[in-house]
C-alpha positions as CSV (number, residue, x, y, z in Angstrom):
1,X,7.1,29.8,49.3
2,X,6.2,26.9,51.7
3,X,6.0,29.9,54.5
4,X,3.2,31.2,53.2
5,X,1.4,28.4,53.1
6,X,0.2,28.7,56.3
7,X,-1.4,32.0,55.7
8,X,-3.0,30.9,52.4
9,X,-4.5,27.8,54.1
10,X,-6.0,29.9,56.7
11,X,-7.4,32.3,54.0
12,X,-9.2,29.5,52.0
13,X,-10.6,27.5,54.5
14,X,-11.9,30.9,56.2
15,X,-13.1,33.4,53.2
16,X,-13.8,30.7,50.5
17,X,-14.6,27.4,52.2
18,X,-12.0,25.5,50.1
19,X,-9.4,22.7,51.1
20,X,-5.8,23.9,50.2
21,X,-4.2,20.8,51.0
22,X,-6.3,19.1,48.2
23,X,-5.1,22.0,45.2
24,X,-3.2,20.4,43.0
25,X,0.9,22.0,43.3
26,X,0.1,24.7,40.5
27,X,-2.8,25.5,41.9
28,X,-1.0,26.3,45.8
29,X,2.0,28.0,44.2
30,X,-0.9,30.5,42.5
31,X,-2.8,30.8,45.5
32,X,0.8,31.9,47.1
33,X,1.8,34.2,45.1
34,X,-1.5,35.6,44.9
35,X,-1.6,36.0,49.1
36,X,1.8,37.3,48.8
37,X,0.6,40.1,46.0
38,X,-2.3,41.4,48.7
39,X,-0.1,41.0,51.7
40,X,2.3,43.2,50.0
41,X,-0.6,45.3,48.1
42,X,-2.2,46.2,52.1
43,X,1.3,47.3,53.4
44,X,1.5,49.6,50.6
45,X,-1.4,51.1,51.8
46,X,-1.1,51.2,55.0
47,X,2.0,53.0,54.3
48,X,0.6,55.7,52.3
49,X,-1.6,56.6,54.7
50,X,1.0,57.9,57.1
């Protein structure tokens, strides 16, 4: 899930004024999966709209 850390980084530091790199491990592996559920939540979406 390391590839997605990029995105999740961008998200907390952006939306929620947070630090990622200073999450404990549990804490970035939620966060993950958690950017990985909307990412695939909006494409849903987005594809149901056609």
């Amino acid at each position: 899930m390391q590839w997605l850390a990029p995105q999740s980084r961008f998200l907390l530091k952006n939306l929620f004024k947070r630090n990622y790199d200073h999450l404990r491990p549990s804490a970035q592996k939620t966060i993950n999966w958690t950017v990985l559920g909307v990412d695939v939540a909006a494409i849903w979406l987005l594809l149901s709209m056609l």
